[in-house]
N, C-alpha and C positions, 0 to 999 in steps of 0.2 A: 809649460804652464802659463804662460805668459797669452797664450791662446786664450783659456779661460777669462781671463783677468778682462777681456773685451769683450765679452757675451755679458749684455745687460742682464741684471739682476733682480727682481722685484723680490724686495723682502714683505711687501705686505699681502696676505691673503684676505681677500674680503668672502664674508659668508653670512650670508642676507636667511633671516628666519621668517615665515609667512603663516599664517594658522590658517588651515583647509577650511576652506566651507563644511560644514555639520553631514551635508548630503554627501558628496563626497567622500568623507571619513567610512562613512556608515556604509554607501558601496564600496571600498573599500575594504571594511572590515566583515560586509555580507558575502563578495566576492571570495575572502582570503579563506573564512568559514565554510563554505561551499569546496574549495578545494582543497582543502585539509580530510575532509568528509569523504569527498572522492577518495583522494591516497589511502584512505582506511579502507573504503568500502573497493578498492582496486586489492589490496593487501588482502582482505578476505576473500575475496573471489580467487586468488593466486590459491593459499592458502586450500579452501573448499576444492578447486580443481585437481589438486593433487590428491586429496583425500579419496573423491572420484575416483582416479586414474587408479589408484592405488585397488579400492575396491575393483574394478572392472579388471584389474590382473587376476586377483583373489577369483571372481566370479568364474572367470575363463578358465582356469586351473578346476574348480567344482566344475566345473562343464564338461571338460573333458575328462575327467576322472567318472561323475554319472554317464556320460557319453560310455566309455569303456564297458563301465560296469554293466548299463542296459546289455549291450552286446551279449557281451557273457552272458544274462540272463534269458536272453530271448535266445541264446546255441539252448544253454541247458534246458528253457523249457520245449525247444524243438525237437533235443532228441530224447527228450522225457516224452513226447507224446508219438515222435515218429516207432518208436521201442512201441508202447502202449498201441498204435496202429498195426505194427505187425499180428499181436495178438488178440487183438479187436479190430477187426476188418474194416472201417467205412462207419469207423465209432462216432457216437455224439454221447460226450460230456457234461452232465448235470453236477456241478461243482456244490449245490448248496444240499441235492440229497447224499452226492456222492456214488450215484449209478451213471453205468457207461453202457449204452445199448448200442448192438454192433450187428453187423449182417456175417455169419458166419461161413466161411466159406469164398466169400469174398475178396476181389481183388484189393491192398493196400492202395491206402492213398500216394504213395511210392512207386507202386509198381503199375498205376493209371498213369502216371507222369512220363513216366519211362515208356510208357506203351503210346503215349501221346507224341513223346518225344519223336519217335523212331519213323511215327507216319507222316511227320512233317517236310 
């Protein structure tokens, strides 16, 4: 301890007070307000982006669920009309009187494919 005992001492702390210039203070306190302002408006953009992200999960899930579903419905309406083709040859469908005019006799739109198919 006696080490100690030989390292100068200073008991007095001096601590000197100055008032800022007015301009100063003011950029200062315009500065400190500015960046306060930022941390909020960083904090809501965090905030909003995850709401986003959240949505665009949500979105993609209805996406691929209407994705599906279209599917399904353009099989069903295909072999709802390829069915209705066999029976109505080279049919055109008037949907709003609800007449189907057809060439009797006639080769399916099925069996042109297939005849297409074979000569290629």
């Amino acid at each position: 301890m006696a080490e100690l005992d030989s390292i100068p001492q200073k008991q007095n702390i001096e601590i000197e007070t100055v008032q800022l210039e007015d301009s100063i203070k003011q950029q200062l306190e315009q500065l400190n307000q500015k960046q306060n302002l930022l941390v909020n408006d960083f904090g809501q953009i965090h905030i909003r982006r995850k709401e986003i992200t959240e949505e665009l999960k949500n979105l993609d899930e209805i996406q691929e669920k209407t994705e599906i579903e279209f599917k399904s419905v353009a099989n069903e309406l295909k072999d709802l009309l390829d069915g209705l083709d066999d029976k109505y040859p080279q049919m055109r469908i008037n949907l709003k009187d609800g007449v189907i005019q057809y060439q009797p006799g006639s080769l399916t739109r099925r069996q042109v494919a297939e005849q297409q198919g074979r000569s290629i």
